[in-house]
C-alpha positions in Angstrom: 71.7 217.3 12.8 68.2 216.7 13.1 66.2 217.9 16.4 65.3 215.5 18.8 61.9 216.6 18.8 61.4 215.6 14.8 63.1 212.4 15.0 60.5 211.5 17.8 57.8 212.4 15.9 59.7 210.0 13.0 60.0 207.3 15.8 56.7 207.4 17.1 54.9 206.7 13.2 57.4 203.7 12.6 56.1 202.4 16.1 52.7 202.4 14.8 53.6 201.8 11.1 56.3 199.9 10.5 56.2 198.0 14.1 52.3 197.7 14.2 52.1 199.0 17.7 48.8 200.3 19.5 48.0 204.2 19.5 48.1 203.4 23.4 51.4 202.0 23.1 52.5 204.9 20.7 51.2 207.6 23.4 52.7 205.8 26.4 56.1 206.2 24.5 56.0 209.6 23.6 54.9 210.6 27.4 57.8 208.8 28.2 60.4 210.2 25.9 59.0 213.9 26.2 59.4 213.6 30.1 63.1 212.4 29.4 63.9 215.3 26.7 62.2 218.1 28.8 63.9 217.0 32.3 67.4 217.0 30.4 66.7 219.1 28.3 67.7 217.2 25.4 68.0 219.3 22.0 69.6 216.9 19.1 70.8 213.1 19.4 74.4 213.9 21.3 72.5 215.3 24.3 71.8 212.2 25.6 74.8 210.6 27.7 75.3 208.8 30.7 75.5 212.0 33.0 71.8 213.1 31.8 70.7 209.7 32.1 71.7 208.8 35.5 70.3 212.2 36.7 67.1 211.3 34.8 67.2 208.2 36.9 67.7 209.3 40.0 64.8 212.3 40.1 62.2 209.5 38.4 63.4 207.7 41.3 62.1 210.6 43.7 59.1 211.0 42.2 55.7 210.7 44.7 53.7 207.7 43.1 50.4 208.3 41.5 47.1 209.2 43.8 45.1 205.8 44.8 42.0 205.3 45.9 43.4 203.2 48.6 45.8 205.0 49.8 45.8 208.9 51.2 47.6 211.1 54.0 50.8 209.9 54.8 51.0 206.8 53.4 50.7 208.3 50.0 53.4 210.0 50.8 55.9 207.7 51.9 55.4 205.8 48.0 57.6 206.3 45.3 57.4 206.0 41.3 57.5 202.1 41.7 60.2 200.4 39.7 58.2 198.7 36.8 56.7 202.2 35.7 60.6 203.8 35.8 61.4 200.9 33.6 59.0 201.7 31.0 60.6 205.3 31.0 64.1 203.5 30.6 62.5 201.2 27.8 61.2 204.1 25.6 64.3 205.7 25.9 66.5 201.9 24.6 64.1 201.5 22.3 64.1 205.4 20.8 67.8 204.7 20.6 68.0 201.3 18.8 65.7 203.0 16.3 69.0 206.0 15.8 71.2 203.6 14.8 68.8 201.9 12.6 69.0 205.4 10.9 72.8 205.9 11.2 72.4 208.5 14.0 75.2 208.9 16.7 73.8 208.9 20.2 74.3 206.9 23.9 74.8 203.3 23.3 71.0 201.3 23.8 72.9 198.4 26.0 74.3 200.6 28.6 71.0 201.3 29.8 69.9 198.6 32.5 66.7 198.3 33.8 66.1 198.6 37.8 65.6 195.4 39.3 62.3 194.9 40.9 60.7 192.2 43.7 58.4 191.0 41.2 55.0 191.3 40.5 52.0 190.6 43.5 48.9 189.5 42.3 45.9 190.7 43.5 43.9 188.1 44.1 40.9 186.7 45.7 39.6 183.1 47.6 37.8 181.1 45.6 34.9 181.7 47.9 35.5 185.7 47.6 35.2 185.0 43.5 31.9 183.0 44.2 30.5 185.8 46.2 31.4 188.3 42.9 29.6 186.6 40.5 26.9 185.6 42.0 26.4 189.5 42.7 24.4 190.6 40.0 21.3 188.7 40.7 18.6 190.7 39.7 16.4 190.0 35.9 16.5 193.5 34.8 18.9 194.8 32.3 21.6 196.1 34.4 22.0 192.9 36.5 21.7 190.7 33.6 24.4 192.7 31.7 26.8 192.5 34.7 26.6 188.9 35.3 27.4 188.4 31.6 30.7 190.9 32.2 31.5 189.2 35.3 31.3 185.7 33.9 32.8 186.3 30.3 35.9 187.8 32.4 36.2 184.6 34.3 35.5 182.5 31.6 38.1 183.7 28.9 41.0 185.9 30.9 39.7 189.1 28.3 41.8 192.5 29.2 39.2 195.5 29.9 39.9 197.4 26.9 39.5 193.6 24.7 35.7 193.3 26.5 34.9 196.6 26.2 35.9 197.1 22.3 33.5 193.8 21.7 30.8 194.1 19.4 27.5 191.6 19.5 28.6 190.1 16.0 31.9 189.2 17.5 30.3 186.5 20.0 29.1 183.6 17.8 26.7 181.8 20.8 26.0 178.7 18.5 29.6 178.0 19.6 32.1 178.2 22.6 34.6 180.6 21.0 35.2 183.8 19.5 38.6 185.7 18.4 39.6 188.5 20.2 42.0 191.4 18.7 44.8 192.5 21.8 47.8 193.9 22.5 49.9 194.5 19.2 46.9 193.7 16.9 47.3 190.4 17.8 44.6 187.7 17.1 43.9 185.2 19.7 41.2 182.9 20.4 39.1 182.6 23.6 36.5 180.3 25.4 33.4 180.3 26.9 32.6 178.7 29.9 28.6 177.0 30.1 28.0 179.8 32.7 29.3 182.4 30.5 27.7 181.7 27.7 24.0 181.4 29.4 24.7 184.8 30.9 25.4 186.3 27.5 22.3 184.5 26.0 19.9 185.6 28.7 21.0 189.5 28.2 21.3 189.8 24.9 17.7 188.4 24.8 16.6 191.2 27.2 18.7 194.5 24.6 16.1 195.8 22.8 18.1 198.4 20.9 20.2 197.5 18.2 23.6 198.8 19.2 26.5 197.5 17.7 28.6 197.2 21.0 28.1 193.6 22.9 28.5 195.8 26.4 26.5 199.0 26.2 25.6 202.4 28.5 22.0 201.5 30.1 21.8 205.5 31.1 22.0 207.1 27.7 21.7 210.8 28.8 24.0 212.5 31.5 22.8 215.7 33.7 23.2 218.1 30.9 21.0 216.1 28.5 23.4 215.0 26.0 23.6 211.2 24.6 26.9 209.6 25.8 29.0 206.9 24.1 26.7 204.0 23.6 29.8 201.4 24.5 30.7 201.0 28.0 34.2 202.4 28.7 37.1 200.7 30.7 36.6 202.8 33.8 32.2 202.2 33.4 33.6 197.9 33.7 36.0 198.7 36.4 33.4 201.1 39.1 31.0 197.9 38.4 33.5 195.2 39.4 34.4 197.4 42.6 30.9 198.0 43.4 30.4 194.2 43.0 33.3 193.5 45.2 32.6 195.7 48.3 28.9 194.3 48.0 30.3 190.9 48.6 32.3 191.7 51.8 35.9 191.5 49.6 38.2 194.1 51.9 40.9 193.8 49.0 41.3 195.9 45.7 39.2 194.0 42.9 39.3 194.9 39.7 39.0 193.6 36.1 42.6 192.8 36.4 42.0 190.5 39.6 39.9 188.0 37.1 42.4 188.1 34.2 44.8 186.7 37.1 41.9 184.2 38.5 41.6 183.1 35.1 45.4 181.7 34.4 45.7 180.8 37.8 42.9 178.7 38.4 44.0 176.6 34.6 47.7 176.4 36.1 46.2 175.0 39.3 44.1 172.6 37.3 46.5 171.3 35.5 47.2 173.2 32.0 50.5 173.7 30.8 52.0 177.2 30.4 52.3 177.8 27.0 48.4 177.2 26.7 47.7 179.7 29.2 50.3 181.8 27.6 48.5 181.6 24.1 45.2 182.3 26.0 46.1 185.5 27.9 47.6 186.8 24.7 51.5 186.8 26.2 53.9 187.6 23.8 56.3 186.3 25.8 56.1 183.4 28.3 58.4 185.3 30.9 55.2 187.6 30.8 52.8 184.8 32.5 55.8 183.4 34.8 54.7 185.6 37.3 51.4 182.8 38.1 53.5 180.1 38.6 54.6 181.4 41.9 50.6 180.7 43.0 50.9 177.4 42.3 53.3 176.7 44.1 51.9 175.3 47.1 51.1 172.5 45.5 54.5 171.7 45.5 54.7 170.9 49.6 52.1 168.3 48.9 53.6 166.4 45.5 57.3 166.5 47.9 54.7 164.9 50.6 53.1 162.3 48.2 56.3 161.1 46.3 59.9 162.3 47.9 61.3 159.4 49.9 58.5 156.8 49.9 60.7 153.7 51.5 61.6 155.8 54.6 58.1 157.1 55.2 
């Protein structure tokens, strides 16, 4: 029988090949799986049962979550794995096990793993007067100021993921119209919009670059202590120490990150009026379960449409 260890290997190129799934994807998977086969110590396909997977369970279960910024001493302590990240553990393990029987392989059956139930997902987000105060931070004419109003703004304005802005490049922004496509999650294709604001940001810094760099968003310090050129495009974490910085210059006492706008984004059209499936298609949701979790927002407009319309003759 084959080992476990090759027939990960096998799984993790039809993830990527055959199933078109991102390297991140692919690597979140196999960090998974190898946690699972290294805890139980998991040698061929038979080895995983019920007994090693309910003791897998239980000690993810235990583990201390992940060091935040936010957090330290003892209430770092008191947290826990939280229940979303075990369940992409449990995931990667269904999923590696659907793929066994697609090659004839005996193993645990796929359906007798159940996810943990979880409260949901809070969104971290901001007043509408907080989200003023952000954007309007960046409010100097030199380049740095001018490039983080247009990242500020294009994140408002089209609901773009970190890693979707970031892997941008100047071509990809067409400013003789209000739209672009953007590649996301899964290689999927998905166009985007661009808000007056957003667009006049973009125009005014591009007019201020004066290399010719392919990204859109790029490094303003090119050298670092040792002397060496770094990566021209601005990385994920560059975007994410800006929108913090922006955010505790403008008095916000909660978390902000690039995150926080995606959610302003769908939340403000919801509130506004747009249906779901439209905010669906322009987050880049596979699934409309996935943008669910805004409705809950809206939901005090309820009270007032009860209010306006329940009852009228006895009012």
């Amino acid at each position: 029988m084959a080992d476990v260890k090759d027939l990960k290997q096998q799984f993790l190129e039809y993830l990527e090949i055959e199933k078109g799934r991102s390297l991140k994807t692919v690597e979140n998977y196999d960090r998974y799986l190898s946690r699972f086969f290294n805890h139980s110590h998991i040698a061929k396909p038979a080895d995983i049962n019920d007994d090693k997977l309910r003791e897998f369970r239980l000690w993810l279960n235990r583990q201390p979550a992940s060091p935040s910024a936010s957090l330290d001493g003892p209430a770092l302590r008191n947290l826990t794995l939280k229940k979303n990240t075990q369940n992409y553990h449990l995931i990667a393990i269904r999923t590696f096990l659907k793929y066994l029987i697609k090659r004839n392989i005996d193993s645990l059956a796929p359906e007798k793993i159940e996810l943990a139930k979880t409260s949901g997902r809070d969104l971290d987000l901001i007043t509408s007067k907080e989200l003023d105060r952000l954007l309007s931070g960046p409010n100097g004419s030199d380049d740095k100021n001018l490039r983080d109003k247009a990242i500020l703004e294009l994140f408002f304005s089209t609901g773009l993921r970190v890693s979707e802005l970031c892997g941008l490049n100047i071509d990809n922004v067409d400013l003789t119209r209000d739209e672009f496509s953007v590649r996301g999650k899964g290689e999927k294709v998905r166009l985007v919009f661009l808000s007056p604001q957003a667009k006049a940001a973009i125009k005014t810094y591009l007019a201020k670059r004066k290399d010719m760099e392919e990204p859109l968003f790029v490094n303003l310090s090119r050298n670092n202590k040792a002397g060496e050129v770094k990566e021209t495009r601005l990385t994920p974490r560059s975007v994410e120490r800006m929108v913090k910085l922006y955010a505790t210059k403008a008095g916000i006492s909660r978390q902000v990150t690039p995150h926080t706008l995606r959610h302003l984004f769908a939340t403000d059209l919801l509130q506004n009026g747009a249906d779901i499936r439209s905010v669906q298609m322009m987050l880049g949701h596979s699934s409309v379960s996935t943008t669910q979790i805004y409705t809950h927002v809206t939901d005090r407009q309820l009270k007032e449409i009860h209010k306006n319309f329940h009852d009228t003759k006895h009012k």
